[in-house]
C-alpha positions as CSV (number, residue, x, y, z in Angstrom):
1,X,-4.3,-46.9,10.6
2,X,-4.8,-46.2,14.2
3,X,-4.0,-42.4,15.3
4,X,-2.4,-42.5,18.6
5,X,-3.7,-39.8,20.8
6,X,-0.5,-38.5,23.2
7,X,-1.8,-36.8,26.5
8,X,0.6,-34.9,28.7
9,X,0.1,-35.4,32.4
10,X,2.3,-34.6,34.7
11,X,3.4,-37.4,36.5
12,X,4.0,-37.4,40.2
13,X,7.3,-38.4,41.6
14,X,5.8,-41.0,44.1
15,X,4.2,-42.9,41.2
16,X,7.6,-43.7,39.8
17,X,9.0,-44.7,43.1
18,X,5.9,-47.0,43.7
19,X,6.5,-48.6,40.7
20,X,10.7,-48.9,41.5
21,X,9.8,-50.6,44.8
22,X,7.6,-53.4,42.6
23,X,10.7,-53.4,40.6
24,X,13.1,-54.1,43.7
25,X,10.6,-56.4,45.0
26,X,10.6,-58.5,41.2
27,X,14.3,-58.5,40.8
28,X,14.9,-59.4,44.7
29,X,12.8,-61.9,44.7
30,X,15.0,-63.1,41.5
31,X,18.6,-62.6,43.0
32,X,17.2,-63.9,46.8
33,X,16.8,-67.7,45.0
34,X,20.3,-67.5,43.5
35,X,21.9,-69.1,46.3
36,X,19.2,-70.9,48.2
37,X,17.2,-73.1,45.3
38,X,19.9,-76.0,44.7
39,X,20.8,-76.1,48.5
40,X,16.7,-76.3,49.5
41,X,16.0,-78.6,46.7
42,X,18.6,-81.0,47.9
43,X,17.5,-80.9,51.5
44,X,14.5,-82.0,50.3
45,X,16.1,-85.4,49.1
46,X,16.4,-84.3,45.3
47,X,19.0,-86.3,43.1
48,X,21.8,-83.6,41.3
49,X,20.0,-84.0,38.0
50,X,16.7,-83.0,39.7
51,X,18.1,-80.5,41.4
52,X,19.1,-78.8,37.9
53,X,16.0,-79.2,36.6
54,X,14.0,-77.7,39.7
55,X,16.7,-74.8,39.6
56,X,15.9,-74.4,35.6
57,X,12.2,-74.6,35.9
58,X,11.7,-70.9,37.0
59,X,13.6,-70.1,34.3
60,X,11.7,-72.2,31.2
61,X,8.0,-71.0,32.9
62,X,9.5,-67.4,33.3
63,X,10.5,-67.5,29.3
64,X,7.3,-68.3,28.2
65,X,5.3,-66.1,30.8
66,X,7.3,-63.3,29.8
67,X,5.6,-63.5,26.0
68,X,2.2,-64.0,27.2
69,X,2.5,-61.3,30.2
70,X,3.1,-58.9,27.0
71,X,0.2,-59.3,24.9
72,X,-1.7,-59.3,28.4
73,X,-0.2,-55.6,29.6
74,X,-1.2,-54.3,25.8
75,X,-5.3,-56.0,26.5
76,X,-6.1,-55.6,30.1
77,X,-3.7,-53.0,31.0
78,X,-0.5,-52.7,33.4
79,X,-2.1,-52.4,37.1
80,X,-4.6,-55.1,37.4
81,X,-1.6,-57.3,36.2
82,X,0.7,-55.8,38.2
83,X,-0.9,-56.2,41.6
84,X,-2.2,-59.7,40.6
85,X,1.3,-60.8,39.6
86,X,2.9,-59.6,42.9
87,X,0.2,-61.2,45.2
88,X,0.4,-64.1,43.8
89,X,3.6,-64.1,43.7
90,X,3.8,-63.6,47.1
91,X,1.7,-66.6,47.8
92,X,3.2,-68.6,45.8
93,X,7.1,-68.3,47.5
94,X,5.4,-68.5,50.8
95,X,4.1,-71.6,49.8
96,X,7.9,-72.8,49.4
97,X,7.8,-73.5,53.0
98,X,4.8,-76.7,52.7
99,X,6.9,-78.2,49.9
100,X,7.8,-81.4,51.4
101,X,8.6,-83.3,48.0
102,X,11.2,-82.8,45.4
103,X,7.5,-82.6,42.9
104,X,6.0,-80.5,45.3
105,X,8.8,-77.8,44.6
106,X,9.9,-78.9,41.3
107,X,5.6,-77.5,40.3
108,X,6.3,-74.2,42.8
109,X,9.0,-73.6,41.0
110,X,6.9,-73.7,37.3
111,X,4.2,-71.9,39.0
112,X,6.6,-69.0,40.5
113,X,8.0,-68.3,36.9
114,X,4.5,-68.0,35.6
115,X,2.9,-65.8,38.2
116,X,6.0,-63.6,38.8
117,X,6.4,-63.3,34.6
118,X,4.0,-59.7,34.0
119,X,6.0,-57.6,36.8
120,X,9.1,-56.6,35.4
121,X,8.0,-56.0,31.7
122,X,4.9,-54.4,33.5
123,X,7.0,-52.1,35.6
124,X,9.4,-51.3,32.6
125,X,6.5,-50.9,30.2
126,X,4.3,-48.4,32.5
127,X,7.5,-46.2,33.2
128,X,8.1,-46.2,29.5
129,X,4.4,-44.8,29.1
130,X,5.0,-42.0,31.7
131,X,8.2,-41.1,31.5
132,X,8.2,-38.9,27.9
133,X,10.9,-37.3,26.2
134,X,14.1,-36.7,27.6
135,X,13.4,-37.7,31.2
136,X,12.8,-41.4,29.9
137,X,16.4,-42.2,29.6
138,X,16.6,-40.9,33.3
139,X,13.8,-43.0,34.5
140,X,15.0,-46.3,32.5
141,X,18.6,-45.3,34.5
142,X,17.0,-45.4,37.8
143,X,15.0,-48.4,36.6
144,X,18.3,-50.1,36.6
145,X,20.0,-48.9,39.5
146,X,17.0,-50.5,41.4
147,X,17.7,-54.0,39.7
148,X,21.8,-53.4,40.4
149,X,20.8,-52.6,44.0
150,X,18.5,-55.5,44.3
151,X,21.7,-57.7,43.1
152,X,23.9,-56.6,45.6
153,X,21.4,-56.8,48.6
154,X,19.5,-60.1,48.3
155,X,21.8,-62.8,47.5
156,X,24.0,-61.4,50.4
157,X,20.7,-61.5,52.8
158,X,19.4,-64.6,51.6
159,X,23.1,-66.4,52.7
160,X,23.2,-64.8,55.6
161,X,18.9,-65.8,57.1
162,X,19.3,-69.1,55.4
163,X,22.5,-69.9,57.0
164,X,21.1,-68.1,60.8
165,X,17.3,-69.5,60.5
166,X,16.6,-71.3,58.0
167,X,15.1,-72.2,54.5
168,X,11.6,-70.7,55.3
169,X,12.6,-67.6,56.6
170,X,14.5,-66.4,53.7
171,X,11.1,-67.2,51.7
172,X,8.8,-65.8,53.9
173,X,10.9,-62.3,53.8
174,X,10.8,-63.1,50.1
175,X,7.4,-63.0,50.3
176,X,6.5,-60.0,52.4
177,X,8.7,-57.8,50.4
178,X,6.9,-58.6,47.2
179,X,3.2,-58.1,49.6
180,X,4.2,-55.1,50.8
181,X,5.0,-53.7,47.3
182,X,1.9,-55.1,45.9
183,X,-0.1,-53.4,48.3
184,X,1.6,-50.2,48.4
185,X,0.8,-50.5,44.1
186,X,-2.9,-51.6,44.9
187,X,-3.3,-48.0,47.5
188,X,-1.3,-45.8,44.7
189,X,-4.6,-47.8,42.7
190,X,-6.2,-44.6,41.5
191,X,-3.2,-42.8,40.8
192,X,-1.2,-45.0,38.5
193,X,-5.0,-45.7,36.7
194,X,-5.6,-42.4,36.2
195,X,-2.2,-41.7,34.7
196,X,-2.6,-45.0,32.8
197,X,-5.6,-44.3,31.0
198,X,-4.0,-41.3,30.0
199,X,-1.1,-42.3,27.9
200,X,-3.8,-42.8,25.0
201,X,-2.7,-46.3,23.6
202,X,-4.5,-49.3,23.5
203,X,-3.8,-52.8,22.8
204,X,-3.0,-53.1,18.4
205,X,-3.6,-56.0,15.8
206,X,-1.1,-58.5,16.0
207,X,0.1,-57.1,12.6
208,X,0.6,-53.3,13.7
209,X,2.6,-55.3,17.0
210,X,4.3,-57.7,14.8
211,X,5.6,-55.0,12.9
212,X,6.9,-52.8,16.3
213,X,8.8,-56.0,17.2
214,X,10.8,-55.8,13.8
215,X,11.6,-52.3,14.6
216,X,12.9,-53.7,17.6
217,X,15.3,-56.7,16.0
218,X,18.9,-53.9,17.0
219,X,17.9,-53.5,20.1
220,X,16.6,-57.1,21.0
221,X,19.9,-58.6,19.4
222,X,22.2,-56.4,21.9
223,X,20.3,-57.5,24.5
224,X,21.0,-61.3,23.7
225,X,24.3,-61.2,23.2
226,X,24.8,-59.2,26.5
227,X,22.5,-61.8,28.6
228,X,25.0,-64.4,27.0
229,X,27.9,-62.9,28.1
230,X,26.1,-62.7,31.6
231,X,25.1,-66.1,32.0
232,X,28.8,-66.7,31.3
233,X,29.6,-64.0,33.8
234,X,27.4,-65.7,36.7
235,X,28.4,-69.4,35.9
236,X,31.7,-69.0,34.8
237,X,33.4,-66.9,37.9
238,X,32.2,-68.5,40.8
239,X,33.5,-71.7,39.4
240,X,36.5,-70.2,38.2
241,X,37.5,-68.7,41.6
242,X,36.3,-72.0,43.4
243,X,38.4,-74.1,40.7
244,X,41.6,-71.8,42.0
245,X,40.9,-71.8,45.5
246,X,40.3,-68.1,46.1
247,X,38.4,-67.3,49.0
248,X,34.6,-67.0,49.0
249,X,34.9,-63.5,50.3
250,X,36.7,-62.6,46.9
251,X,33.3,-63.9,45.0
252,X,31.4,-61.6,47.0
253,X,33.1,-58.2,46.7
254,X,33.3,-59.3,42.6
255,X,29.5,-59.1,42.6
256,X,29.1,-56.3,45.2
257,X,31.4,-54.2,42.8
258,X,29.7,-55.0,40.0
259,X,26.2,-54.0,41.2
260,X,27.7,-50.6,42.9
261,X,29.6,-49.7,39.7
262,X,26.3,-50.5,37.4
263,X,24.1,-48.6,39.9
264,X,26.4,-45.6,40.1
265,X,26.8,-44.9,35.9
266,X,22.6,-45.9,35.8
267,X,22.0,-42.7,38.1
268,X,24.8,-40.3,37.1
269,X,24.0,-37.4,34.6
270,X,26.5,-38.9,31.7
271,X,25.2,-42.3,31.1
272,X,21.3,-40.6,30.7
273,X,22.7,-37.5,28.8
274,X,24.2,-39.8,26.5
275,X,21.4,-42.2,26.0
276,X,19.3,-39.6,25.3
277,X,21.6,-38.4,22.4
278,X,23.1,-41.2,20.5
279,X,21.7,-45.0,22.6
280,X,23.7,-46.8,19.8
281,X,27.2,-45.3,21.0
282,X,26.2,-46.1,24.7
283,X,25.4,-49.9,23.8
284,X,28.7,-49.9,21.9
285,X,30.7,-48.4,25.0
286,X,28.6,-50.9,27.1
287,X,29.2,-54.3,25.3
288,X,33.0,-53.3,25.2
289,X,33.1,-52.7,28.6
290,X,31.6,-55.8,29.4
291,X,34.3,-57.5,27.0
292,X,37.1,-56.0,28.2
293,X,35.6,-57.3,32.2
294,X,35.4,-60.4,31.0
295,X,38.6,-61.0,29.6
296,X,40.3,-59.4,32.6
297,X,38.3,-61.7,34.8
298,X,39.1,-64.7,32.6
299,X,43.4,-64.0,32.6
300,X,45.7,-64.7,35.4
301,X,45.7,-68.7,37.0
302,X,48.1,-67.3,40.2
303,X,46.3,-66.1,43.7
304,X,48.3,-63.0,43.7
305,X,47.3,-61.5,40.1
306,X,43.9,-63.4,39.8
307,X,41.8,-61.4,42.7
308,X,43.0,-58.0,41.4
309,X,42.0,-59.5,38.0
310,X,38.6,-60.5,39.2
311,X,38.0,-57.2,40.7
312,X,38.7,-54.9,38.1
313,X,36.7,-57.4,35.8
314,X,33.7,-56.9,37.9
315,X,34.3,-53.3,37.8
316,X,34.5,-53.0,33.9
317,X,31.5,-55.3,34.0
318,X,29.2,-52.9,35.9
319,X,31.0,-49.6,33.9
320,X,29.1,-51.8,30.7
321,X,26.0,-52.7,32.2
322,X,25.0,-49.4,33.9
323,X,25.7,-47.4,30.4
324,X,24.0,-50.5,28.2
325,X,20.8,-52.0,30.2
326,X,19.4,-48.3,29.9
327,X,20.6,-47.3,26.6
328,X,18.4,-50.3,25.2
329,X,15.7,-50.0,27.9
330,X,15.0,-46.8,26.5
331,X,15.2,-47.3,23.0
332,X,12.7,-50.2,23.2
333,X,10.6,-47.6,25.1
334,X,10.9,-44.9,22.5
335,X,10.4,-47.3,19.7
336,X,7.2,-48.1,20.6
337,X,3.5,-46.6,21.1
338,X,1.9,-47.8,24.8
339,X,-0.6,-50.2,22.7
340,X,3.2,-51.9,21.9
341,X,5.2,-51.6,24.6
342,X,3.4,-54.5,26.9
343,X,4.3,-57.3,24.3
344,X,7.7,-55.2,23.7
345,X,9.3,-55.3,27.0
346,X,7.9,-59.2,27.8
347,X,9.8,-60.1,24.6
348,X,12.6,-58.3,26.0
349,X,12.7,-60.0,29.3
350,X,11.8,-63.4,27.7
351,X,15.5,-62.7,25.2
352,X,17.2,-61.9,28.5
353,X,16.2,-65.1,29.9
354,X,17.3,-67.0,26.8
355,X,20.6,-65.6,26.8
356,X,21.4,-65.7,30.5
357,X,19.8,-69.6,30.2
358,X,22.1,-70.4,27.3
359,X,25.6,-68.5,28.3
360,X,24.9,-70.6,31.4
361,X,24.7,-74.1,30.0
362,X,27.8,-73.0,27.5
363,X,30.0,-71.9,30.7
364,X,28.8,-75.3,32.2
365,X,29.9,-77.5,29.4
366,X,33.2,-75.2,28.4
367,X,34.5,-76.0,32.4
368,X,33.8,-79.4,32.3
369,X,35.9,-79.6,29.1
370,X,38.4,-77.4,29.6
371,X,38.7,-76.8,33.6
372,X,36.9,-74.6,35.5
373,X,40.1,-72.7,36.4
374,X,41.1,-72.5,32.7
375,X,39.4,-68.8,31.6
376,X,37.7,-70.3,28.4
377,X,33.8,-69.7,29.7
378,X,34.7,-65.6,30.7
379,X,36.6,-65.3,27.2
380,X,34.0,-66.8,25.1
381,X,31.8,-64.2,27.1
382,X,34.0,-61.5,26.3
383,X,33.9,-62.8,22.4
384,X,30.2,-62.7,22.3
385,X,29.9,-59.4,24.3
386,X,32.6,-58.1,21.7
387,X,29.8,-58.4,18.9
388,X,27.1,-56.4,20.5
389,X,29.9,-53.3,20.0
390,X,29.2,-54.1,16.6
391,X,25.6,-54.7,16.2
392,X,23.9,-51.5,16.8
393,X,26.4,-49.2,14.8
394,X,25.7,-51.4,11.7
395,X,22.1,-50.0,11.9
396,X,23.6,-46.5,12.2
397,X,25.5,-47.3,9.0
398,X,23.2,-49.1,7.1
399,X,20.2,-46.6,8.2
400,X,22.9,-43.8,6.6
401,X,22.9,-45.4,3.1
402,X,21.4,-44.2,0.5
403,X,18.1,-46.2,-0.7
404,X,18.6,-48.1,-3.8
């Protein structure tokens, strides 16, 4: 058995913050293509149906680059992929701007999933390796403050440039803001592979890896049934409020609420104190916040109840998200040993891409066949999200039994 050899090195602030602005850059560049993919891929004469599966196509590449970005962080390491993945990255969305086809996109669109696919389990994964103790539940907070922050900023942006210049400006920002963190990765160069070669783990035997994955089933199973209940969150309001005729303005401050409240509780003292003390009762506090947002949002059919409804939905949405996202964050990190934690964080992000993916298509099909305006795809997120209270305090209670 492998003896894992744990060096203490102080980390420097900066190297944390280089590594959250790679994170921004990864997560903008996700929320920035929210509202511009469907509109650009019609524009460029696509049918609907190939317009849902040039949308989807990130997603599907993004899946499947997530496993294989893993096991690549555990061999080769997190910077060289890190600073490739953002480069290209940034090539690749500038290159949005010569698509003149529907194919021409529709393969940008597989290639972006694929090149983008290392960064955030890279990011996640490196922070993970030096942030020890009890200041990882701190860093896994801030972590997700800079995704709720990235949320609230880029969708708003990329509506606003699209609508002002155009298509190709809103990619070519895109672009630059995942260069410019890139580069500012590639300068920190000697830094983060100083402190990298450090944290004493190297890549394991698939068995040894396979086995740190089962640790993981608790953690991995929250975080499924909370992506669920977001893809229902995502697909299910907007068409909801469009369904009743509430004004667009009303979408936005939902969303803007939701990323401020998740940001907030990410950063503030309680969520990381308790995280770091009991990450099963934060997960349970989470998902039943997120339950308890959903069915709010989901209730109500009249203008004057439904925006205060929407609203305070949002805001119990973000209350579960900013204690939850961290609380398993963490525990992935704390469950793991650095020659683990690449191919445990790009399973993690490639579960949070199922789940978003398939609460999605389910908040799709449940407003076609109920109504958009009827609550059903928010409840049956509230229902799923009501599980994940459940699932990690069954492993306190079954981890508390006697063995037979």
């Amino acid at each position: 058995m492998q003896v894992m050899q744990h060096v203490q090195v102080k980390v420097p602030v900066g190297s944390f913050w280089v590594l959250r602005l790679l994170l921004f850059a990864s997560f903008f560049d996700l929320f920035v293509q929210y509202p511009i993919a469907a509109p650009y891929a019609s524009a460029l004469g696509a049918s609907p149906a190939l317009v849902g599966a040039i949308v989807a196509a990130y997603s599907v590449s993004n899946l499947l680059g997530n496993v294989v970005a893993g096991i690549a962080l555990d061999r080769f390491g997190r910077f060289p992929l890190l600073v490739a993945g953002a480069l290209t990255t940034a090539a690749v969305v500038a290159a949005y701007t010569l698509a003149r086809t529907p194919a021409q996109l529709l393969s940008l669109r597989l290639l972006h999933g694929l090149t983008v696919a290392a960064l955030a389990p890279g990011t996640f994964a490196l922070s993970g390796d030096l942030a020890q103790g009890d200041r990882r539940a701190r860093a896994m907070g801030a972590n997700g403050a800079v995704i709720a922050l990235a949320a609230i900023i880029a969708p708003a942006l990329a509506g606003i440039v699209q609508e002002r210049t155009g298509f190709a400006t809103v990619f070519l920002l895109d672009a630059l803001v995942l260069a410019v963190a890139g580069s500012l990765v590639l300068a920190a160069g000697r830094s983060l592979r100083r402190l990298e070669s450090a944290r004493g783990g190297r890549a394991q035997s698939p068995s040894s890896a396979l086995t740190a994955l089962r640790a993981l089933t608790v953690p991995y199973g929250a975080l499924l049934l909370f992506a669920f209940a977001l893809g229902t969150f995502v697909t299910g309001l907007p068409e909801q409020l469009h369904a009743l005729g509430i004004a667009p303005s009303i979408r936005g401050a939902a969303f803007s609420t939701y990323g401020l409240v998740a940001a907030g509780v990410m950063v503030s003292p309680i969520a990381s104190r308790l995280i770091r003390r009991a990450w099963r009762l934060g997960t349970a506090i989470g998902s039943l916040s997120i339950a308890i947002g959903l069915g709010l949002a989901g209730t109500g059919s009249a203008v004057s109840t439904v925006e205060r409804a929407v609203l305070s939905g949002a805001a119990f949405f973000g209350l579960g998200f900013g204690f939850l996202f961290p609380a398993l964050t963490t525990e992935v990190a704390r469950r793991t040993e650095p020659g683990q934690r690449g191919r445990a964080f790009g399973v993690f992000y490639a579960l949070y891409s199922l789940g978003v993916i398939g609460g999605s298509l389910v908040a799709g099909w449940l407003s076609e066949r109920a109504g958009a305006d009827s609550g059903w795809p928010l409840w049956i997120g509230a229902a799923v999200a009501l599980c994940g209270v459940a699932f990690p305090l069954l492993e306190r209670c079954r981890s508390a039994l006697p063995a037979a």
